[in-house]
MIDO-13514 format. One line per 5 residues: number of its first residue (from 1); their letters; for each residue x, y, z of N, C-alpha, C. Coordinates in nm, 3 decimals. Atoms other than C-alpha are relative to their C-alpha. Example, Ala and Ser with C-alpha at 12.3 -4.5 7.8 and 13.67 -1.06 7.14 Angstrom:
2
1 = as = 0.089:-0.119:0.000:1.230:-0.450:0.780:0.090:0.120:0.000 | -0.082:-0.119:-0.006:1.367:-0.106:0.714:-0.077:0.109:0.073
REM end
This chain:
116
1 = xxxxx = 0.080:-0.119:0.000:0.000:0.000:0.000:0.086:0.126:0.000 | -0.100:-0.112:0.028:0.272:0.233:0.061:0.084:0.035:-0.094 | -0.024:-0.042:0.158:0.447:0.195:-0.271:-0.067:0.052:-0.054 | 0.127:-0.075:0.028:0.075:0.261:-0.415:0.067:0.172:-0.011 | 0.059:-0.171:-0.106:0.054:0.582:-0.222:0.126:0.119:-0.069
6 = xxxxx = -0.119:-0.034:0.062:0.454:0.663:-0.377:-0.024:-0.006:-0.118 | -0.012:-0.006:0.148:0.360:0.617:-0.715:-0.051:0.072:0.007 | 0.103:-0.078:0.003:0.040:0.807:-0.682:0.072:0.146:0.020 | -0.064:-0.126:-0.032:0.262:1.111:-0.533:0.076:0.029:-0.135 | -0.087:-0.013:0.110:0.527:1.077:-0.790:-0.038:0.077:-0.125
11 = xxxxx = 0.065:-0.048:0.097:0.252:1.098:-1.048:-0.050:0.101:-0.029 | 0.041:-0.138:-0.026:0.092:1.396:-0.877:0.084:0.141:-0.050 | -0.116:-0.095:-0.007:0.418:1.554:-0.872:0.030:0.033:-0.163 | -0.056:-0.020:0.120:0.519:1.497:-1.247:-0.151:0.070:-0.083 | 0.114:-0.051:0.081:0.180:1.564:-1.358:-0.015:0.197:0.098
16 = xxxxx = 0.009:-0.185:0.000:0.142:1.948:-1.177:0.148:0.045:-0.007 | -0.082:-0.083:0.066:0.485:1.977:-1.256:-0.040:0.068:-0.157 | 0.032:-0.046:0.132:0.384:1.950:-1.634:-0.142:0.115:-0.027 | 0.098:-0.113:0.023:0.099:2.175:-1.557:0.051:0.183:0.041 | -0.128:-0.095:-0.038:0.337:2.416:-1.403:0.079:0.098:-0.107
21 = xxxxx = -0.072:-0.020:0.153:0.521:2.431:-1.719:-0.080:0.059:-0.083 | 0.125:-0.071:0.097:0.215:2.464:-1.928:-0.060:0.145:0.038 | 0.024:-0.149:-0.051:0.113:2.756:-1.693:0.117:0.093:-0.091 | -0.114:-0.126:0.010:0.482:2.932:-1.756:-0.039:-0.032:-0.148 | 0.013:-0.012:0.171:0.427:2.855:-2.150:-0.131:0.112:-0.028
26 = xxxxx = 0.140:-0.118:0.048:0.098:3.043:-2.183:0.030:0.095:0.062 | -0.037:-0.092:0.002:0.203:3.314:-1.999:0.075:0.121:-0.053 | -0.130:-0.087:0.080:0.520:3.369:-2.162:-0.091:0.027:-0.153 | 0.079:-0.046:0.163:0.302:3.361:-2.523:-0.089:0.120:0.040 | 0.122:-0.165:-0.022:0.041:3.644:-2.338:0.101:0.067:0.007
31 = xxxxx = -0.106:-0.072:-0.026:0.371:3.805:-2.246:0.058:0.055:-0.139 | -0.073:-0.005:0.156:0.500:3.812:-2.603:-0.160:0.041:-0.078 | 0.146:-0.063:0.095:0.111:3.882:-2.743:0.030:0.154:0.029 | 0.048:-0.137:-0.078:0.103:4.204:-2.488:0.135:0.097:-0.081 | -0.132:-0.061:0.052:0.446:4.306:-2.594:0.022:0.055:-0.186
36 = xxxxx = 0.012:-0.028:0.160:0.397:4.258:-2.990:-0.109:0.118:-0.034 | 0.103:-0.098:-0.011:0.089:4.486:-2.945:0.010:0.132:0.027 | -0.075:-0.131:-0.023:0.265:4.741:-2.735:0.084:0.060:-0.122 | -0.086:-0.047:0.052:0.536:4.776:-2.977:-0.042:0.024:-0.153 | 0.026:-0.042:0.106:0.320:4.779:-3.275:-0.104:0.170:0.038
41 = xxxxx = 0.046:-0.130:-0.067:0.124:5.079:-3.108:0.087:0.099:0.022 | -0.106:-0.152:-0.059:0.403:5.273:-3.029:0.067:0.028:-0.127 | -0.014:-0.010:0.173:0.531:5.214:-3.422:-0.062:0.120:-0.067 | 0.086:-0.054:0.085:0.227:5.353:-3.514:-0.006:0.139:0.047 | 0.016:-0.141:-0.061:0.248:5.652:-3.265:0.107:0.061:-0.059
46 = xxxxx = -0.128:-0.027:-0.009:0.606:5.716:-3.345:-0.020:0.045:-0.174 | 0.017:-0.051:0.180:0.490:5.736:-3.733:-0.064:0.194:0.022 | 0.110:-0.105:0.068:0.184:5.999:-3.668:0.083:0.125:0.080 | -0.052:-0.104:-0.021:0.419:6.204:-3.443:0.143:0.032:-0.057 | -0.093:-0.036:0.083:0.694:6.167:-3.684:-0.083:0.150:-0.139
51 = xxxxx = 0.075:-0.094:0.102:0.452:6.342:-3.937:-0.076:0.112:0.054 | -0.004:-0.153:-0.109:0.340:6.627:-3.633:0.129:0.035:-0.031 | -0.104:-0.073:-0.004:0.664:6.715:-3.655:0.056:0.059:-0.162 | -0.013:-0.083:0.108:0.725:6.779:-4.023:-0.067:0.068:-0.050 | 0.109:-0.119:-0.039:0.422:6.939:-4.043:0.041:0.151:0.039
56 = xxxxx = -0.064:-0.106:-0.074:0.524:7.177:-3.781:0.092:0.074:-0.058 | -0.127:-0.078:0.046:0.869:7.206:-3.909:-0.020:0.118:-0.107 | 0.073:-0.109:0.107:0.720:7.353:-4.241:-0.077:0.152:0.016 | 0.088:-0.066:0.025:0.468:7.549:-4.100:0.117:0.115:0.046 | -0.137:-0.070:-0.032:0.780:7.695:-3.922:0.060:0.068:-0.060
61 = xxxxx = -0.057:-0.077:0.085:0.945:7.774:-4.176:-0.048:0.106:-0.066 | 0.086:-0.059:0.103:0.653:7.944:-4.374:-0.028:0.119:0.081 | 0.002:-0.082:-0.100:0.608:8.172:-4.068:0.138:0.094:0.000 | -0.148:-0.077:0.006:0.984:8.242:-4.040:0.016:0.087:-0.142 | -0.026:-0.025:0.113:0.961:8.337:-4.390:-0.113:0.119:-0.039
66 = xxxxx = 0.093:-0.068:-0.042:0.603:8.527:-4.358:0.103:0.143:0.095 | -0.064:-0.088:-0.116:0.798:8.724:-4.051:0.110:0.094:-0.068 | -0.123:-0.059:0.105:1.119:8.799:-4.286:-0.072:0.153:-0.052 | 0.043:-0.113:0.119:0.903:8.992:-4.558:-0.077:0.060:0.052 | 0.057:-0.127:-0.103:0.682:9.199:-4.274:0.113:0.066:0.029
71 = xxxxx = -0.086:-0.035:-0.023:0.996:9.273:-4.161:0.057:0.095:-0.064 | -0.043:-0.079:0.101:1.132:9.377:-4.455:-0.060:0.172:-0.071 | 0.058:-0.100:-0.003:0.858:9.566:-4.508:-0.057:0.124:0.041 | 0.066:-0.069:-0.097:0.765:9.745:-4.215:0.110:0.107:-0.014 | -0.083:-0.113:0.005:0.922:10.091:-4.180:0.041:0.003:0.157
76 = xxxxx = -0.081:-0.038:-0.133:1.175:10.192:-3.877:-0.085:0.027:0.098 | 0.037:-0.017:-0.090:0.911:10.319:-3.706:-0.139:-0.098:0.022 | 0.122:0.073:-0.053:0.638:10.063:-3.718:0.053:-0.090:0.027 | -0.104:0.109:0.004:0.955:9.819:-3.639:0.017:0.047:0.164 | -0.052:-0.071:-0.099:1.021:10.052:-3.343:-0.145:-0.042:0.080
81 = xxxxx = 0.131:-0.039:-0.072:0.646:10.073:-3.224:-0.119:-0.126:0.048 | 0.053:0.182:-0.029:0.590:9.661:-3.241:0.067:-0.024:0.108 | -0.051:0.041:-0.097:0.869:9.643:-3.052:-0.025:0.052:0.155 | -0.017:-0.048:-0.090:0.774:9.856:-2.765:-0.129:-0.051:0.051 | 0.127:0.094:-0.067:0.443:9.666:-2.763:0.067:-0.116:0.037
86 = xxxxx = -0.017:0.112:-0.050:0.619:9.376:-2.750:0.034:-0.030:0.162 | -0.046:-0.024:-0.101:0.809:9.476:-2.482:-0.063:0.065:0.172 | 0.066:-0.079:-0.082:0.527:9.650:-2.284:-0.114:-0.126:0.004 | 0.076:0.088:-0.028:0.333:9.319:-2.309:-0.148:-0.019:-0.073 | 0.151:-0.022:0.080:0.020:9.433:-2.538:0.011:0.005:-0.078
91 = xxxxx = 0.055:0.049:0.145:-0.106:9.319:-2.814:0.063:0.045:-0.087 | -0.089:-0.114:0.118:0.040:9.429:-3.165:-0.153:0.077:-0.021 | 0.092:-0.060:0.056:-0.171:9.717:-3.301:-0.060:-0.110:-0.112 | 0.086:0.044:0.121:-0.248:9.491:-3.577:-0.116:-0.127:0.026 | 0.106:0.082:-0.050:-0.452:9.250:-3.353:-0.107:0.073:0.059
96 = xxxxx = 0.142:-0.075:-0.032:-0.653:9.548:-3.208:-0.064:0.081:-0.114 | 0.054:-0.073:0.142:-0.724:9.673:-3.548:0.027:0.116:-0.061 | -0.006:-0.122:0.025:-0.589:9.975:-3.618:0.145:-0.010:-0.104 | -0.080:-0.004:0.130:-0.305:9.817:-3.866:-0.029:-0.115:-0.025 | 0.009:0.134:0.098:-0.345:9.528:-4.138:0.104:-0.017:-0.062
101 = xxxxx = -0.105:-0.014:0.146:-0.025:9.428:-4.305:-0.060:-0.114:-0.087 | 0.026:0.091:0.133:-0.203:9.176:-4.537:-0.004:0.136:-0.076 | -0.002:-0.086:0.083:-0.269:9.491:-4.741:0.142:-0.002:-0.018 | -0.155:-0.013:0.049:0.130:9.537:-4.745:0.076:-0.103:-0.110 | 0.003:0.093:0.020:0.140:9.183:-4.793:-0.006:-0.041:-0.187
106 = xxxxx = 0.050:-0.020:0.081:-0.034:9.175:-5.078:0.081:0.090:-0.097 | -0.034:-0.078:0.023:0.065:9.466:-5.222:0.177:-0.016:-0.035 | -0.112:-0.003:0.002:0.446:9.351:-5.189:0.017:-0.066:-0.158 | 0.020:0.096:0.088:0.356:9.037:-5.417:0.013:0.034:-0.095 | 0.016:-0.047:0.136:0.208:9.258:-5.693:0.097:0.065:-0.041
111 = xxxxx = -0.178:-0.153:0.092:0.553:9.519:-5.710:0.078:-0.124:-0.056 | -0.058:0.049:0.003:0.731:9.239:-5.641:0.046:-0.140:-0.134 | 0.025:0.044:0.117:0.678:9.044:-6.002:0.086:0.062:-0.074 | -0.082:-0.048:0.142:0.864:9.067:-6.353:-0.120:0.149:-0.004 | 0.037:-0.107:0.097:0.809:9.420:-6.486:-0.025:0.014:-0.137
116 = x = 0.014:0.041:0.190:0.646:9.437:-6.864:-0.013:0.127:0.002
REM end
C-alpha cells in the first residue's frame, strides 16, 4: 500500500509539474502577445508624431519666412512701435485693429513680379 501511495505522489508531482510548465508557456506567449501589441502601437504613434513634426517644421518655416518679408517691409518706425508693444506686453496694433499688413502683404507680391 505504501508503494501505491509513492507512485500516486510521484505521479501527482510529475503531472502538476507538467501543468506548471504549461502555466509558464501560456504566460510567456500572453507576455510576447502584450508586448507585440505594445510595440506595434508605439510604431504607429512614433509614425503619426513623426509626421506632427514635419508638419510643424514647415509650418515653421513658412512663418519664419512670412515674418522675414513683414519685416522687410515694415518701416523703422512701425519696427520701433511693435517692438515697444512687445516689450510692454500688449497686443500688436495689428490685432486690435488699427493696422493690417495683409494689405502690405499683398501689395508687396504685386511690385514684387517681372516688370512688362
Amino acid at each position: 500500500m505504501v508503494g501505491c501511495e509513492q507512485q500516486q505522489q510521484q505521479q501527482w508531482h510529475s503531472s502538476s509539474g507538467a501543468s506548471v510548465v504549461a502555466i509558464d508557456n501560456k504566460i510567456e506567449q500572453a507576455m510576447d502577445l502584450v508586448k507585440s501589441h505594445l510595440m506595434y502601437a508605439v510604431r504607429e504613434e512614433v509614425e503619426v508624431l513623426k509626421e506632427q513634426i514635419k508638419e510643424l517644421v514647415e509650418r515653421n518655416s513658412q512663418l519664419e519666412q512670412e515674418n522675414n518679408l513683414l519685416k522687410n517691409l515694415a518701416s523703422p518706425e512701425q519696427l520701433a512701435q511693435f517692438q515697444a508693444q512687445v516689450q510692454s506686453g500688449s497686443p500688436p496694433a495689428s490685432i486690435q485693429g488699427s493696422q493690417q499688413p495683409a494689405p502690405s502683404v499683398q501689395l508687396a507680391s504685386q511690385t514684387s513680379g517681372p516688370s512688362a
